[in-house]
VEXMI-515338 format. One record per residue (C-alpha): residue number from 1; residue in three letters; chain; y negated, z, x negated. Coordinates in pm, whole numbers. Example, Ala and Ser with C-alpha at 12.3 -4.5 7.8 and 13.67 -1.06 7.14 Angstrom:
+-----+------+-----+--------+--------+--------+
: seq : type : mol :     yy :     zz :     xx :
+-----+------+-----+--------+--------+--------+
:   1 :  Ala :   A :    450 :    780 :  -1230 :
:   2 :  Ser :   A :    106 :    714 :  -1367 :
+-----+------+-----+--------+--------+--------+
This chain:
+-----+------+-----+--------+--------+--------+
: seq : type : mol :     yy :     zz :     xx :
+-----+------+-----+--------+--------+--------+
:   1 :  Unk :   A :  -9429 :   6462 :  -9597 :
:   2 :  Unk :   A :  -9240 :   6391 :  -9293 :
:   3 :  Unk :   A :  -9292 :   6188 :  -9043 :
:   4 :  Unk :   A :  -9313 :   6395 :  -8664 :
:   5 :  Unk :   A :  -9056 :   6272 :  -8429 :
:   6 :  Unk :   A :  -9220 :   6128 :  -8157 :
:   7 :  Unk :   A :  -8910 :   6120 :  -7888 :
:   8 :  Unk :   A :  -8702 :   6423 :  -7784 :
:   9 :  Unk :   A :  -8382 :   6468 :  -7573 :
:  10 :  Unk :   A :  -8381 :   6650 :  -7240 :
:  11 :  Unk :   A :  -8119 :   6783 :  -7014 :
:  12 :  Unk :   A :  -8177 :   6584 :  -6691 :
:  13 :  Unk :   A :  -8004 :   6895 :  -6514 :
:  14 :  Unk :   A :  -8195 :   7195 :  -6668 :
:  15 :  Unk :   A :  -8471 :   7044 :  -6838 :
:  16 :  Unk :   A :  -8337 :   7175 :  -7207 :
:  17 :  Unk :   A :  -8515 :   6994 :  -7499 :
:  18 :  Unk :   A :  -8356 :   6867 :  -7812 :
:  19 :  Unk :   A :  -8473 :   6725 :  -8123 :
:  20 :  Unk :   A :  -8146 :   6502 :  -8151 :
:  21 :  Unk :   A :  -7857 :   6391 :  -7902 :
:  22 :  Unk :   A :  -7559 :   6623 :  -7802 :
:  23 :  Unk :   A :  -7279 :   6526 :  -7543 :
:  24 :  Unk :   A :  -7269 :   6854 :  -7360 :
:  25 :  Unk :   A :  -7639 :   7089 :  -7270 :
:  26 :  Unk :   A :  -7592 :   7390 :  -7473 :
:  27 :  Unk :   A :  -7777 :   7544 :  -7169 :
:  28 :  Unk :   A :  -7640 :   7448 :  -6842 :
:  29 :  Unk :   A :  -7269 :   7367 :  -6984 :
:  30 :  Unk :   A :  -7285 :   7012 :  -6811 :
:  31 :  Unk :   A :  -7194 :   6664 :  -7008 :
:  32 :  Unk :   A :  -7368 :   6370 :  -7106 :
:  33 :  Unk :   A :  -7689 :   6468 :  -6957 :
:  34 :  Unk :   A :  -7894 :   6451 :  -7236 :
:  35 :  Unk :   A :  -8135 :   6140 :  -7252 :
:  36 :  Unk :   A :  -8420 :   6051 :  -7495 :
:  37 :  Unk :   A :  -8758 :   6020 :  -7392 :
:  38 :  Unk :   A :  -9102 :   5993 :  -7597 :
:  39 :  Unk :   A :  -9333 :   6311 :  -7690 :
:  40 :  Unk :   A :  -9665 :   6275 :  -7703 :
:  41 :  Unk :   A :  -9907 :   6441 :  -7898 :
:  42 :  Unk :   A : -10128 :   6717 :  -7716 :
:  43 :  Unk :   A : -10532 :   6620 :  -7787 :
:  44 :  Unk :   A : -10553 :   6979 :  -7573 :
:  45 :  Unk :   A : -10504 :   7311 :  -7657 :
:  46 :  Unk :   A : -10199 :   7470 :  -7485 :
:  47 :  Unk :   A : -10345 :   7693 :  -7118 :
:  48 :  Unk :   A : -10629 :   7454 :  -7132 :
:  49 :  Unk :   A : -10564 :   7363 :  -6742 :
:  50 :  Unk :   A : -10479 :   7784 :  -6662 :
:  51 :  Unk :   A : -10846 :   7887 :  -6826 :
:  52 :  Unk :   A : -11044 :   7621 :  -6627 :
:  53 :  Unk :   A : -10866 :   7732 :  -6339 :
:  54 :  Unk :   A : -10974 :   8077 :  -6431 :
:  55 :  Unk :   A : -11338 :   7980 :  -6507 :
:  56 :  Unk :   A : -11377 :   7848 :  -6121 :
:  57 :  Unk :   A : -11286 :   8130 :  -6022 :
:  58 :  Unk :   A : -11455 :   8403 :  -6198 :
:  59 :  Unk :   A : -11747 :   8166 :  -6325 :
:  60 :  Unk :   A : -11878 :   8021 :  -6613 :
:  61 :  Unk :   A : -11885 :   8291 :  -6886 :
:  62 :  Unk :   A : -11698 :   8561 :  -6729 :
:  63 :  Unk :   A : -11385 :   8700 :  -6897 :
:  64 :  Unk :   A : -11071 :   8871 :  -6708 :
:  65 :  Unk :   A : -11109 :   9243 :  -6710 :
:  66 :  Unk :   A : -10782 :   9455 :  -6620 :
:  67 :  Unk :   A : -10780 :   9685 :  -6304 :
:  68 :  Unk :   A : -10562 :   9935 :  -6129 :
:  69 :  Unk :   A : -10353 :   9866 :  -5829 :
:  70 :  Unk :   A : -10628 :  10070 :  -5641 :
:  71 :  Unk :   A : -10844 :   9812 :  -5701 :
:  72 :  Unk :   A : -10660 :   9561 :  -5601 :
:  73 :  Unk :   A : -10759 :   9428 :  -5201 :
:  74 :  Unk :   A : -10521 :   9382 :  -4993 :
:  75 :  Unk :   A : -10689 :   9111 :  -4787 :
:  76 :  Unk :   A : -10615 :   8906 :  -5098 :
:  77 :  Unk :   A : -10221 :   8867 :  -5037 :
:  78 :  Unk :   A : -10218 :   8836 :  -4671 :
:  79 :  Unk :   A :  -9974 :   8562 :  -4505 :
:  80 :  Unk :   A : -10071 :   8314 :  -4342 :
:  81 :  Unk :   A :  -9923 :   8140 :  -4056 :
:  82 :  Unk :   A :  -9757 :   7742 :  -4103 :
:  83 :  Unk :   A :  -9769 :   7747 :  -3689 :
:  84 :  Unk :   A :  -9359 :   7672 :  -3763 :
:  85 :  Unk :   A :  -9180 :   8010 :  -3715 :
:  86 :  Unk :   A :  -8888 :   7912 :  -3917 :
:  87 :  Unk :   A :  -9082 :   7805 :  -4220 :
:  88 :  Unk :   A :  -9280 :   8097 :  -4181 :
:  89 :  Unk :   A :  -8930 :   8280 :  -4198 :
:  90 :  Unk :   A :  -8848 :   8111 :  -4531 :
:  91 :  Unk :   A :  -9193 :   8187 :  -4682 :
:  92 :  Unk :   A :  -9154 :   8548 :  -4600 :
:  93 :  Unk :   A :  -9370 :   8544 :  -4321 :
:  94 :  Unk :   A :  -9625 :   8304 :  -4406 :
:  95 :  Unk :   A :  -9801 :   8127 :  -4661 :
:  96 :  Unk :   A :  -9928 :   8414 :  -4983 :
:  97 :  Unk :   A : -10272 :   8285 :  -5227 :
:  98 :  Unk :   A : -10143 :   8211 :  -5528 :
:  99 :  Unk :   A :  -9798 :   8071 :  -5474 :
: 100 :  Unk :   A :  -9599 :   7710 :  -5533 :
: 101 :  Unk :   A :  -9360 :   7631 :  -5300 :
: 102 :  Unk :   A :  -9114 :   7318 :  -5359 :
: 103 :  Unk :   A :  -8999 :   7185 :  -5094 :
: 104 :  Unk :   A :  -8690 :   6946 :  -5139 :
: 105 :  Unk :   A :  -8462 :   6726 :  -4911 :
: 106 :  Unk :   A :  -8311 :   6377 :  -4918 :
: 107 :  Unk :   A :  -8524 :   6078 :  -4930 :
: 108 :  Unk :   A :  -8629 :   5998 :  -4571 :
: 109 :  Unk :   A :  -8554 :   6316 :  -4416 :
: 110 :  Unk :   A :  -8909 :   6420 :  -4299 :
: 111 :  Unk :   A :  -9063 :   6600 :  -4618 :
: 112 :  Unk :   A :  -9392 :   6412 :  -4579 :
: 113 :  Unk :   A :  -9423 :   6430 :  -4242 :
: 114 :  Unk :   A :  -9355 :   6871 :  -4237 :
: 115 :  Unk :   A :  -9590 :   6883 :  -4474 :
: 116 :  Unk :   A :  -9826 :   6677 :  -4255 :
: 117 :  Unk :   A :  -9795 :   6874 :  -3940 :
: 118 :  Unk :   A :  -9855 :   7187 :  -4168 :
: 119 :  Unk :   A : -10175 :   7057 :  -4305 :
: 120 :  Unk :   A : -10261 :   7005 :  -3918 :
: 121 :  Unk :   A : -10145 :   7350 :  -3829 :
: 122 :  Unk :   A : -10386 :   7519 :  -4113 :
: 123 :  Unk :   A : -10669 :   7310 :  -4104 :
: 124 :  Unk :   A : -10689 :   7344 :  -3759 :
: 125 :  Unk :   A : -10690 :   7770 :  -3770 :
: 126 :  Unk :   A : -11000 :   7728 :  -4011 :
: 127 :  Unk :   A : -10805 :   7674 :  -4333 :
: 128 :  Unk :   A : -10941 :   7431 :  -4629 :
: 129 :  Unk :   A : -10681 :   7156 :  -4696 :
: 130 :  Unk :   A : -10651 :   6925 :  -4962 :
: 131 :  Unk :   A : -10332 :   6627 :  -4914 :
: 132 :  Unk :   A : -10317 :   6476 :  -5206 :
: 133 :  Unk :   A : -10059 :   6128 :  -5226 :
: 134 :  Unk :   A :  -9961 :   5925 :  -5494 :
: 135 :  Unk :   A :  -9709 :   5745 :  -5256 :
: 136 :  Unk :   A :  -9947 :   5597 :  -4970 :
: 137 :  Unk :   A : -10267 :   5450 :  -4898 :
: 138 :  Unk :   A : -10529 :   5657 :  -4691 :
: 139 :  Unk :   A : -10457 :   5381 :  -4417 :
: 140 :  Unk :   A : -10053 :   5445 :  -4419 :
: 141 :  Unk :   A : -10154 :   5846 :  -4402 :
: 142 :  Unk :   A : -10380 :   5766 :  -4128 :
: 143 :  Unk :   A : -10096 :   5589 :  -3894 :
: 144 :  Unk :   A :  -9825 :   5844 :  -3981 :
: 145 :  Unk :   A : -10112 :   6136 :  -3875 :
: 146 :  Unk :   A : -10178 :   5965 :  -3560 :
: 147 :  Unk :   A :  -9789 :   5967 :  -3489 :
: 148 :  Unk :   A :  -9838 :   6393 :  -3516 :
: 149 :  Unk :   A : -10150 :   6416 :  -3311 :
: 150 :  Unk :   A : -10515 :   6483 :  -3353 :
: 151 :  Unk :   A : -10633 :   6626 :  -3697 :
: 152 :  Unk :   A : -10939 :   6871 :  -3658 :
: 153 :  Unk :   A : -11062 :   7115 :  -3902 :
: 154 :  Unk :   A : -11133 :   7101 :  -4268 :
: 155 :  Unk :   A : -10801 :   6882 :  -4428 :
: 156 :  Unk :   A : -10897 :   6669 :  -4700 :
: 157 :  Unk :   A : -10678 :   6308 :  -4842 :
: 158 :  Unk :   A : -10677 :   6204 :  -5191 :
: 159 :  Unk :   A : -10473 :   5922 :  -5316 :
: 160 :  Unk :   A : -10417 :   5975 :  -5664 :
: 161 :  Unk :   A : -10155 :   6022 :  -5933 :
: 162 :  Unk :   A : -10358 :   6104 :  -6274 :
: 163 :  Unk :   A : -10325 :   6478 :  -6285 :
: 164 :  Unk :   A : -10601 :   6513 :  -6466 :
: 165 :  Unk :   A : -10848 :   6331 :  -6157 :
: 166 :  Unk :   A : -10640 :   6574 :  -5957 :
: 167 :  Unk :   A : -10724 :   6941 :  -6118 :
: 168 :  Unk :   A : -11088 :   6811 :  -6118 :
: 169 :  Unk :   A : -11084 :   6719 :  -5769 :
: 170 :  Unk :   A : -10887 :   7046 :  -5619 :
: 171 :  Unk :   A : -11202 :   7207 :  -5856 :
: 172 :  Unk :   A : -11446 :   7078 :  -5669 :
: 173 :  Unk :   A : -11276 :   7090 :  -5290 :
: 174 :  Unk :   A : -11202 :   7429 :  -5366 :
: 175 :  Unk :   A : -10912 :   7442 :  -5097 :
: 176 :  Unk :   A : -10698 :   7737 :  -4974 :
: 177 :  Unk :   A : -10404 :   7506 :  -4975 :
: 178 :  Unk :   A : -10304 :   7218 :  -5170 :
: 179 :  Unk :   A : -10000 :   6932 :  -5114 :
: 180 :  Unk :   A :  -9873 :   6709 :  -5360 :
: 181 :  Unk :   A :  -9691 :   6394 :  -5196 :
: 182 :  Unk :   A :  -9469 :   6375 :  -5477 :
: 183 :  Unk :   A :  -9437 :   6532 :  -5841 :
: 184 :  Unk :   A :  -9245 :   6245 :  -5947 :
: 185 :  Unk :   A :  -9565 :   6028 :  -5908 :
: 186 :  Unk :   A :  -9792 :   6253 :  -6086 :
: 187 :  Unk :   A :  -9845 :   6233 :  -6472 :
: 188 :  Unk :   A : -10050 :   6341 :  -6772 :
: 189 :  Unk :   A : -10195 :   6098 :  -6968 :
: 190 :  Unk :   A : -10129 :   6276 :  -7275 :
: 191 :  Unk :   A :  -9749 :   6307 :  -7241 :
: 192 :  Unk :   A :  -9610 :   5918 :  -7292 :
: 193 :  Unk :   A :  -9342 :   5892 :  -7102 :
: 194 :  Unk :   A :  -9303 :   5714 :  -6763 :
: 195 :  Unk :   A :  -9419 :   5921 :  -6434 :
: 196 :  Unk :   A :  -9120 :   6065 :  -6276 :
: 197 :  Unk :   A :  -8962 :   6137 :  -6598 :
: 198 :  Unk :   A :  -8846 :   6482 :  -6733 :
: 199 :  Unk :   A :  -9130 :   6566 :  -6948 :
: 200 :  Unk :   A :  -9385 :   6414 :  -6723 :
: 201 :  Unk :   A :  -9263 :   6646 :  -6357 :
: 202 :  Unk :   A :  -9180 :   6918 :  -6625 :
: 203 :  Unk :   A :  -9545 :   6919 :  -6758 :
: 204 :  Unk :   A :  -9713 :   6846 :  -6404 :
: 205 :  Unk :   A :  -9533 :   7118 :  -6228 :
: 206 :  Unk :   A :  -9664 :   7400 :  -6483 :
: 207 :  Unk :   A : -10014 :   7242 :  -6466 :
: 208 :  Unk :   A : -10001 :   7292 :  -6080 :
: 209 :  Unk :   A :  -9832 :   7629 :  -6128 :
: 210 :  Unk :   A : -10082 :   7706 :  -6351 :
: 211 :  Unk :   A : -10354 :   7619 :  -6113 :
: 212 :  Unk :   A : -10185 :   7785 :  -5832 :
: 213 :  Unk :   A : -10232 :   8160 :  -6027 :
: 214 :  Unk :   A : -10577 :   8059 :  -6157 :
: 215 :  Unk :   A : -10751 :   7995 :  -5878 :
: 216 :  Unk :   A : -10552 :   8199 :  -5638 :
: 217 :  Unk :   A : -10480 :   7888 :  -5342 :
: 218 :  Unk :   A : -10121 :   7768 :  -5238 :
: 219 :  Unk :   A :  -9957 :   7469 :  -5399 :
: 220 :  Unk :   A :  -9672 :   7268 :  -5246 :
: 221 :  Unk :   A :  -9473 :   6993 :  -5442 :
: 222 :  Unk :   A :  -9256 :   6737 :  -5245 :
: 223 :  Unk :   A :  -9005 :   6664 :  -5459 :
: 224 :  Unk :   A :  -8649 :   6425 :  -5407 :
: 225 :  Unk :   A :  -8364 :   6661 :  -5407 :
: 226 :  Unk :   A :  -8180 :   6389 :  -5572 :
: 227 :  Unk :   A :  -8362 :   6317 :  -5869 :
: 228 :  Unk :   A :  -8526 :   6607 :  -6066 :
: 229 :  Unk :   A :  -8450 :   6896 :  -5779 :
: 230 :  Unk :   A :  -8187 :   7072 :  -5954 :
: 231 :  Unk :   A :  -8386 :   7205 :  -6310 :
: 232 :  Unk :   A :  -8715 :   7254 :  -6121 :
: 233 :  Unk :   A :  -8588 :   7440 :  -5889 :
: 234 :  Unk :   A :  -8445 :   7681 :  -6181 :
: 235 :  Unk :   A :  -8746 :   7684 :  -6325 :
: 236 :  Unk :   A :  -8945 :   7774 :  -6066 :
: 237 :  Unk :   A :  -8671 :   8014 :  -5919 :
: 238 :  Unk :   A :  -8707 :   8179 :  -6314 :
: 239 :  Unk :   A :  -9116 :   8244 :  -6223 :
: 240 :  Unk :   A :  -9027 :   8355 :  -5888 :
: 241 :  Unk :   A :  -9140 :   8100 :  -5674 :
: 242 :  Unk :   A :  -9034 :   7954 :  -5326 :
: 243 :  Unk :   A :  -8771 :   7705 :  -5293 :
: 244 :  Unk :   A :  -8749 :   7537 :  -4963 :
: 245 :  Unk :   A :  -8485 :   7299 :  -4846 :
: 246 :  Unk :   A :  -8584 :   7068 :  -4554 :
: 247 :  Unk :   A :  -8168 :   6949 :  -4389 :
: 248 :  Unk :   A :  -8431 :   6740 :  -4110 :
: 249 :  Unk :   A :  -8326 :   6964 :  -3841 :
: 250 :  Unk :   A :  -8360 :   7324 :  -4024 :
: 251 :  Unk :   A :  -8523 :   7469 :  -4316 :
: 252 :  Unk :   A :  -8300 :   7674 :  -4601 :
: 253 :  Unk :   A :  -8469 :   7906 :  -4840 :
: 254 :  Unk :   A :  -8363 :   7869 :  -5234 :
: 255 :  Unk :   A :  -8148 :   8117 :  -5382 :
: 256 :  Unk :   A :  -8113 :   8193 :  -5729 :
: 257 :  Unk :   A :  -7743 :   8095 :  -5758 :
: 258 :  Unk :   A :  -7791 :   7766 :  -5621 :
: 259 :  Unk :   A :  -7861 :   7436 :  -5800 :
+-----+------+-----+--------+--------+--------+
């Protein structure tokens, strides 16, 4: 009997998946972007992450019943505010439950800190916030917030990179919004490969995704436009979800055409 390969090549562009090497993606049409990284063997069932998400939600027990759109409230998808008029803009006039939003940019540009004064902005309207970091210490958070002004209101810090810590601790905050400070930090102890690696930020963002629709909050993922940017952003542009582009002085919503 065979042996199962335990490495697989990926498109570092699109994200494609190969059992052996090729010099151009048969996907994307780009060259020599193919590299080899190891694949772990799942100990969990595929959707395992999606139906606890689904069990906070509805409870213990419960199962998902289909309903017309009749039935459906409103109140549910309402937008809601950043307290930044031009993000607002982007997001189609707020913030909607249930949604991941990238947000990409250069390295240094302010990413971290937007996403800082947002958390301010929410928490202090009456809005459950949960930073999470796997960049900086609680102390480094601390002296950046105190750069952006008091912090009132309900906004939570984790430092942590184990995604698995992660989904049990946005369980148990139960936020309304939720920040991850970056993907390429964040990693699942069943996949092998290094954090920040194709099939680690490909695997973490459909966790959060995942998470995102099951529990019905807002996820957004800081992620370096110049490493993995270009095939997450297809993939999440292929869900329909928000692509935001932070120049430092102005914020560009994603487009399906662009890379």
């Amino acid at each position: 009997m065979a042996k199962a390969k335990s490495t697989a090549f990926f498109c570092k562009e699109c994200g494609y998946e190969s059992s052996k090497w090729m010099g151009q993606c048969p996907a994307c049409r780009q060259w020599n972007t193919m590299v080899e990284e190891p694949v772990g063997k799942r100990e969990t069932a595929p959707g395992r992450a999606f139906g606890s998400a689904l069990a906070v939600r509805r409870g213990v027990g419960e199962q998902p019943m289909p309903v017309r759109l009749d039935q459906v409230s409103l109140e549910e998808q309402d937008r809601i505010p950043t307290g930044y008029q031009e993000l607002d803009r982007v997001l189609g006039s707020g913030i909607v439950s249930g949604s991941l939003v990238l947000v990409g940019g250069d390295p240094g540009i302010g990413k971290s800190t937007l996403l800082l004064q947002v958390c301010r902005n929410l928490a202090a309207a009456g809005r459950r916030v949960l930073y999470i970091s796997g960049e900086e210490s609680l102390k480094q958070i601390k002296l950046r917030a105190s750069r952006i002004g008091t912090i009132t209101g309900d906004l939570l810090f984790l430092c942590e990179t184990n995604l698995d810590t992660i989904e049990e601790a946005i369980r148990n905050a139960s936020p309304e919004v939720v920040i991850i400070d970056s993907i390429q930090t964040m990693f699942r102890e069943d996949v092998s490969s290094a954090p920040g690696s194709v099939s680690q930020v490909r695997e973490s963002t459909s966790i959060l995704m995942q998470i995102a629709k099951g529990m019905g909050i807002t996820v957004f993922i800081r992620v370096l436009k110049k490493q993995v940017h270009p095939w997450i952003s297809k993939m999440l542009h292929g869900h329909g979800m928000d692509l935001v582009n932070f120049t430092g002085r102005m914020v560009i919503r994603g487009n399906r055409k662009s890379s």
